[in-house]
N, C-alpha and C positions, 0 to 999 in steps of 0.2 A: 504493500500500500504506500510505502515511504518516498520520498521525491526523488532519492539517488536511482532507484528501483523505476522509475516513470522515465529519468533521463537516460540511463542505459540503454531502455528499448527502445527511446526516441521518441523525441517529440509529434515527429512527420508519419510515426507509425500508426495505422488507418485503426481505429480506437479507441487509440489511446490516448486519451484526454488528461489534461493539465488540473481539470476538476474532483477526477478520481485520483486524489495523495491524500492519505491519510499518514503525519509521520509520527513515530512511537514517542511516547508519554508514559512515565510510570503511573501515572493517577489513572488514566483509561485503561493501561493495560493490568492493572492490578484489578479494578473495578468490572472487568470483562473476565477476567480467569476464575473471581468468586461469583459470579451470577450462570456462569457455565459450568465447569467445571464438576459440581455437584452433582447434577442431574441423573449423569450414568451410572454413579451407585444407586440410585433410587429403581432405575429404570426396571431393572430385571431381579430384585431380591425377591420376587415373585416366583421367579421360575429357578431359583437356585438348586428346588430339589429335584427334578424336571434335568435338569443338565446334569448335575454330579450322579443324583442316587437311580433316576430311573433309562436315563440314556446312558448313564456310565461312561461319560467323557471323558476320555483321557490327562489333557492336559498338561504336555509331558514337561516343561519347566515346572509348573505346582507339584507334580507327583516326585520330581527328582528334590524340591527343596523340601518333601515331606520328608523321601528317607533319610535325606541328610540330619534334618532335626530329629526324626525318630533315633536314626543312629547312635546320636548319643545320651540319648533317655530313655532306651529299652530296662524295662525290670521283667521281660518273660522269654523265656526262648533264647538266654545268656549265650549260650555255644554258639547256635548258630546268628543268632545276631553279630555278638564277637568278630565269627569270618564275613561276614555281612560287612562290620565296620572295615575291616583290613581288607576288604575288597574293593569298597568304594573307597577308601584313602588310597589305593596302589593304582586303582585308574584317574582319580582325581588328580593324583600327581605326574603322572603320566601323560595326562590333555594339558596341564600346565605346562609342560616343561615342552611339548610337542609344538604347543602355541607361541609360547617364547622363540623356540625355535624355528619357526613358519614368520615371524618378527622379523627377523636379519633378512629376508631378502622378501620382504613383501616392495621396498623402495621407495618412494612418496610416489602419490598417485595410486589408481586404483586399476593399474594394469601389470603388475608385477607379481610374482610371489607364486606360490603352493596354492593360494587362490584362484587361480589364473593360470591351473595347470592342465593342457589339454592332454589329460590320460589317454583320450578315446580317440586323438587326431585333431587336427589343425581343422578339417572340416566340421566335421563335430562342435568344435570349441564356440566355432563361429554359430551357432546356433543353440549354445548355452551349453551342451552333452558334453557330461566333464565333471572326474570326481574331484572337491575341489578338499578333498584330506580334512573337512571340517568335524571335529569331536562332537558337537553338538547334534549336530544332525545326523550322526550316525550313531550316536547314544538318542535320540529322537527316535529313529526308526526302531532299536530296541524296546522301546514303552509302548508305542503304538502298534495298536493292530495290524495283521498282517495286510487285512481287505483295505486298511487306511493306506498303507507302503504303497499297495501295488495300486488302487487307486492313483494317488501321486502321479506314481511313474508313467501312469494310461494316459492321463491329462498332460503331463509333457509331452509323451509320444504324440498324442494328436496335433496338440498347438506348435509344438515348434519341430517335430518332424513332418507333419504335412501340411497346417491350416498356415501357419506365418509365411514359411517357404513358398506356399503357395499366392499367396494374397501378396505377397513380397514380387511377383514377377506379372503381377497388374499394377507395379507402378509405373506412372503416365497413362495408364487408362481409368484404373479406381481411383487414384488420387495422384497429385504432383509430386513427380520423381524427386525434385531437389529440396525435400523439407528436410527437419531436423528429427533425433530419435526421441524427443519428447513430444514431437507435434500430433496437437490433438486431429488434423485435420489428413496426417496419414497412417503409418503400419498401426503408432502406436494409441491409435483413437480404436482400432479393429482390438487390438489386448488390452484395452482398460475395459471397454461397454460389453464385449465379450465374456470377460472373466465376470463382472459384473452382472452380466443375464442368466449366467451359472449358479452363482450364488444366493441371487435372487429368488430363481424359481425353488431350492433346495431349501433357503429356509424359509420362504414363504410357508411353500409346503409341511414343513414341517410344524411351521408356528398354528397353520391352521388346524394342524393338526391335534397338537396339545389343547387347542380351545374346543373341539369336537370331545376330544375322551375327557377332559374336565368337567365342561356341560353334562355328559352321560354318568360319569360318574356322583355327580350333584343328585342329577334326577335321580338315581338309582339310591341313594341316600335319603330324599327326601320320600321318595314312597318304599323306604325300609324292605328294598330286594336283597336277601339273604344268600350267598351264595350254599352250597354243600359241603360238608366240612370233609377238607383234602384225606389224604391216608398218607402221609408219611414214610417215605421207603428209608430203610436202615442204614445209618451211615457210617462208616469208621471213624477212629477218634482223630484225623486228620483233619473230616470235612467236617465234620463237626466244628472243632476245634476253630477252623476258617468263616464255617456259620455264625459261630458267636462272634468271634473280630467281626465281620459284618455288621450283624445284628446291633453290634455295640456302637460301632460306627453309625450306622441312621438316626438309632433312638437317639445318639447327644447330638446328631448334626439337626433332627427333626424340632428336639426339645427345644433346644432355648435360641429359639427363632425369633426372628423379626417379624412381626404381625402384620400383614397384609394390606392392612388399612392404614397402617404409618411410611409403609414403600408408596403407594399410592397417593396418599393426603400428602407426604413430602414433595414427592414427583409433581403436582399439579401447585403445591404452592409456590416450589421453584419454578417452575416455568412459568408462573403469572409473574413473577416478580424479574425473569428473568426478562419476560416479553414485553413489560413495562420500559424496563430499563436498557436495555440494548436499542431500542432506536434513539437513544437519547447521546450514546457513542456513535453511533454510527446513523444517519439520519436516512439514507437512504436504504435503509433496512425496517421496512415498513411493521408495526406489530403484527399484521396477519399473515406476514411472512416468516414472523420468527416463531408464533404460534404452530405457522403448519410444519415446520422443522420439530416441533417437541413433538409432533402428533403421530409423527415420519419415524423421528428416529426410534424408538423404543423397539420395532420390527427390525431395523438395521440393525441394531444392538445385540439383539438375540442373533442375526443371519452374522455378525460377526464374534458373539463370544460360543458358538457352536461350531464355528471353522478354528477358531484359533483352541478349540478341546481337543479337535479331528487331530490338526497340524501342527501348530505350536504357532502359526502364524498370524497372525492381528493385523488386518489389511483396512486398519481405520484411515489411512491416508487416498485409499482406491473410493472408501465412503465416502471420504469428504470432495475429493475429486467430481461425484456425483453432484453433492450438492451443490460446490459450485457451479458446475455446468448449469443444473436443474433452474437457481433463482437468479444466477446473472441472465439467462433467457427471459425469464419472469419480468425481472423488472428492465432489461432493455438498455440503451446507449446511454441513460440520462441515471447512472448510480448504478450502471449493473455492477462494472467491476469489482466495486465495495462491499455493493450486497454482496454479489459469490464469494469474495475471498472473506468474510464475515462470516457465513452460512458454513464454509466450507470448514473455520477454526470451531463455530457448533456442532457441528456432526462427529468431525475427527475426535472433538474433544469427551461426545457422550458415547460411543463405540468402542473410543479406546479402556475411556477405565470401566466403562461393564466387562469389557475381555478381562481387566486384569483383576477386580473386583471377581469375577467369578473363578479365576487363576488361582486365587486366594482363597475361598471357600474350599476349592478343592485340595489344597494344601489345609488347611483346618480341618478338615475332613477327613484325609487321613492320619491327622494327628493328633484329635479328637478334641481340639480347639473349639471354643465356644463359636457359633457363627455375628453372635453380636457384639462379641468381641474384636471378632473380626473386623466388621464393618464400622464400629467405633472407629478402629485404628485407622480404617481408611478415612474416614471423616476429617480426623486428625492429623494424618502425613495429605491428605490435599488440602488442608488449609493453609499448611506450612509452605507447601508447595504451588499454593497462589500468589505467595508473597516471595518465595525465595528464587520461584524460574522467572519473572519480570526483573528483578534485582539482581539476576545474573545476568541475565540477556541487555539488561542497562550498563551495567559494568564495560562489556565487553562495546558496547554499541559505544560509548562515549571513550574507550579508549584505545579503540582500533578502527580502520577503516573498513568497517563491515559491507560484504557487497560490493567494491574494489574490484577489478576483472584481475589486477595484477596482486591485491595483497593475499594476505596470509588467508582470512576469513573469506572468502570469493561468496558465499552461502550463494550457489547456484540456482536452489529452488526457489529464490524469490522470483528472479525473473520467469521462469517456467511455468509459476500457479500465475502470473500478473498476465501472462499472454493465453492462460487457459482462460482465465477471466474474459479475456479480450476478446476470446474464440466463443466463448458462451454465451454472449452480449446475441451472436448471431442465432444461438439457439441448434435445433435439431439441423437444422437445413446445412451448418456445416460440414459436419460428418461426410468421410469419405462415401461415396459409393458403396451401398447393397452394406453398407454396416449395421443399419435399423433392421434388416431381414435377417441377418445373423446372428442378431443378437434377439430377436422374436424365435427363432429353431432351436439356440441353445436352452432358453429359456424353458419354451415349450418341453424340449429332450430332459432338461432336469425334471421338472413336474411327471414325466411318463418312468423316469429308470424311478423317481424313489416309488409310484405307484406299484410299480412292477417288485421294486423289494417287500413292499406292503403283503403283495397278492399272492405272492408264492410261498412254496414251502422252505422252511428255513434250510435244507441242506440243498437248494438252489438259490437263496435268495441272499446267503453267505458269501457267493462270488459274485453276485452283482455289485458292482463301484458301485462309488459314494459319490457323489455329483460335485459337492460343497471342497472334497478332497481334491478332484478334478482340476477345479477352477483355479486354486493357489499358483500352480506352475505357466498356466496360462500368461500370469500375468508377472508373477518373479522371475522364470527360467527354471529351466531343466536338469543345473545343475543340484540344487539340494532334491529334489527328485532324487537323482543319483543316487547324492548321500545315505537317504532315507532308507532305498533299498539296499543296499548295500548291507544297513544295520538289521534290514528283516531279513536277510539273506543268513547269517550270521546268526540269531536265534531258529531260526526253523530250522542248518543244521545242526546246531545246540542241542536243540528239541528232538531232532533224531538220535543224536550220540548219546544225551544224558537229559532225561526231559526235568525229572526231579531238579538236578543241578540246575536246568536254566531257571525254573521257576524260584531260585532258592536264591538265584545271584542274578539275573539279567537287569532287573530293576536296578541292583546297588552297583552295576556294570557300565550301565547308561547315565547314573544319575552321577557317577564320576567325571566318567566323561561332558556330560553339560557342566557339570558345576567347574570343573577344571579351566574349563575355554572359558566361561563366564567371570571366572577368577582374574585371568588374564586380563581382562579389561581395562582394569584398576591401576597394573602399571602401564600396562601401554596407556591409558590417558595421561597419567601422570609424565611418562615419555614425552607425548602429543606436545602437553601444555609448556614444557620446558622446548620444544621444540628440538626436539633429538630424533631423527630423523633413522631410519633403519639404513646401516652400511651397503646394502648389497640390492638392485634390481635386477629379481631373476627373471628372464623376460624368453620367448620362445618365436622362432620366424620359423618358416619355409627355407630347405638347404640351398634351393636355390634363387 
């Protein structure tokens, strides 16, 4: 929104207007991260149990930081927890030290390194195929289901083995050969609305879904239908044993819940007060525009904290991409740009922490954490975090030249969202060529495969892909696909050579490996910020 960000992409650029700068202020941006910010934990504490206990969502960063906490406050199961702990310390130190090591020749820039390694050929590479040696995601693919893995890997196979290669060689007839790889108006307008009509129909789908079997279930309550009471088959002191951790697990995640009516009564008081006060930042952000975003988002929320259970991914920046596009069309050449890149810090910002909000739950969950505990805490670390990410991003804004083509901070993506803005002002009618009808088929195809997992029987309906899994690679790349499978490849033969064993270690296998690379963060930032620079760009050409 800021003037440096208006005069890079030019005055003369057809637009973008001298009217649409908005430039930062700690008073508006402090006053804008508390009136938003909130919302997305209100949004879906409804369906917390719906996600963890009855879909059994993965959520493979919340399950890796459970066994970590559980690790060291186990009082049952001493022996094998024990190797449990000394498993997950020998691969946790193992991703660290792998990571560190993947450091020295990653190079500055974001083409060099272990990352950027094409295992699978030079041709491959160029279309993401390529394992790129990442702990995470290959500790990821160990938690996750196998039908999640191979999903993944179907959804890269499609998008970028045949649908991008191929829509890639209609250009100058779908759209204009000489755009950019962020431009909404060629390849990469066909993988954002694409992945996007994916994910769509899948959690639509399923969100209708839950409001079908809830209703029935009501009814069936209220006119007191009794089921027959089960018969019980015998179990060894194993499943047993597993049944009650279970059992224990629901009843304290079910107990001491958040009341329905205080998610909701929350949820509708912040968004009046948020709908109040956001046009008063942003003027051309009309109230019954910011209204129909709280009304929007709560479905996006669920369609993104259900894919990031699926895949570990939170594709809240693909949401807001949406909304941008959606109300800078709305409201047109006279405030659009404002409104979308407004609309667009709304949506990102209520998608993101319901993913991570229920990422948390499911870490509470299995570690038998109060849930309103939980949610306390997040109430608390984002209030802190309204005040502490404006005060950081001021810091840096008043004592660097942010945005610079040539400095340190370049922040690439301003320009990038300011011109999708610009492109949204034009509405649908931009969009390349036969994008609207692509993204109408994928759509339509998710709503029929989860119908089809609905309708069949479960020892067919166990290899039907997952739609929502699909759509992730579409729109990242192919290559943590890769990764993914790579780690289901690695348990299923596990699972053949010693199944007990996997079941006993794969989790404190995986949850090393993430937490290890996650580790690493902390000094490579600290690297970052000192500006120390890795020695070595390992970089890969053609021999000849």
């Amino acid at each position: 929104m800021d003037q440096r960000t208006y005069e890079l992409i030019g005055a003369d650029y057809p637009g973008n207007r001298a009217e649409d700068v908005k430039n930062p202020s700690l008073s508006w941006m402090i006053g804008f991260m508390f009136v938003v910010s909130f919302l997305g934990l209100f949004s879906l504490v409804a369906l917390r149990k719906v996600m963890v206990i009855d879909y059994k969502l993965t959520y493979p960063s919340g399950t890796a930081t459970a066994l970590l906490i559980n690790s060291f406050h186990t009082t049952t199961g001493a022996e094998l927890a024990g190797k449990q702990v000394r498993c997950l310390g020998k691969y946790l130190s193992i991703s660290f030290f792998w990571s560190c090591f993947k450091w020295f020749f990653s190079g500055v820039g974001d083409s060099c390194g272990f990352d950027n390694f094409p295992s699978l050929g030079l041709a491959a590479f160029k279309n993401t195929f390529y394992f790129d040696f990442s702990p995470t995601y290959v500790g990821c693919g160990l938690i996750c289901p196998h039908i999640v893995n191979c999903s993944v890997l179907l959804g890269a196979i499609i998008a970028w083995g045949f649908l991008w290669p191929f829509i890639a060689t209609k250009a100058g007839d779908w759209y204009p050969n000489n755009l950019g790889s962020n431009d909404f108006k060629g390849l990469y307008g066909y993988k954002v609305f694409i992945a996007i009509s994916l994910i769509l129909g899948d959690g639509l789908y399923n969100l209708i879904k839950i409001v079908i079997i809830t209703i029935k279930e009501f009814l069936n309550a209220c006119s007191k239908q009794t089921s027959l009471p089960l018969v019980v088959a015998h179990q060894d002191d194993e499943s047993s044993k597993l049944l009650m951790e279970e059992r224990l697990r629901n009843e304290t995640f079910v107990k001491d819940s958040i009341p329905s009516w205080f998610a909701a009564s929350g949820y509708i008081g912040l968004a009046a007060i948020s709908t109040a006060t956001i046009p008063y930042i942003f003027p051309q952000m009309r109230w019954y525009l910011v209204l129909a975003c709280y009304i929007v988002a709560p479905a996006l929320a669920f369609c993104n904290s259900y894919g990031t259970g699926l895949t570990d991914w939170s594709l809240a920046s693909t949401y807001g991409k949406i909304g941008l596009f959606v109300f800078a069309s709305l409201v047109g050449s006279k405030g659009g740009v404002i409104a979308g890149l407004a609309a667009c810090g709304v949506m990102m910002s209520i998608v993101s922490t319901a993913a991570d909000l229920m990422q948390d739950f499911k870490t509470g969950y299995l570690t038998l954490s109060s849930p309103r505990s939980m949610f306390v805490s997040q109430l608390i670390g984002t209030a802190l975090g309204c005040i502490i990410a404006p005060l950081t991003f001021w810091l840096y804004w008043t004592a660097f030249d942010v945005g610079a083509p040539d400095g340190v901070y370049k922040a690439p993506y301003a320009v990038i969202y300011r011109e999708m803005a610009i492109l949204g002002v034009e509405g649908f009618s931009a969009l390349p060529k036969h994008c609207l009808e692509l993204c109408c088929v994928f759509f339509v195809a998710a709503l029929v495969i989860n119908l089809m997992r609905d309708v069949t029987p479960n020892n067919v309906s166990s290899y039907i892909p997952i739609p929502m899994a699909m759509a992730v690679p579409f729109y990242i790349g192919a290559y943590f696909a890769i990764d993914m499978f790579v780690g289901t490849v690695i348990l299923y033969v596990w699972e053949q050579l010693n199944r007990k064993e996997a079941e006993d270690y794969a989790g404190a296998v995986a949850s090393g490996l993430i937490c290890g690379d996650g580790i690493w963060t902390v000094p490579s930032a600290i690297l970052s910020i000192f500006r120390i620079d890795p020695p070595i760009c390992m970089d890969f050409t053609p021999s000849s």
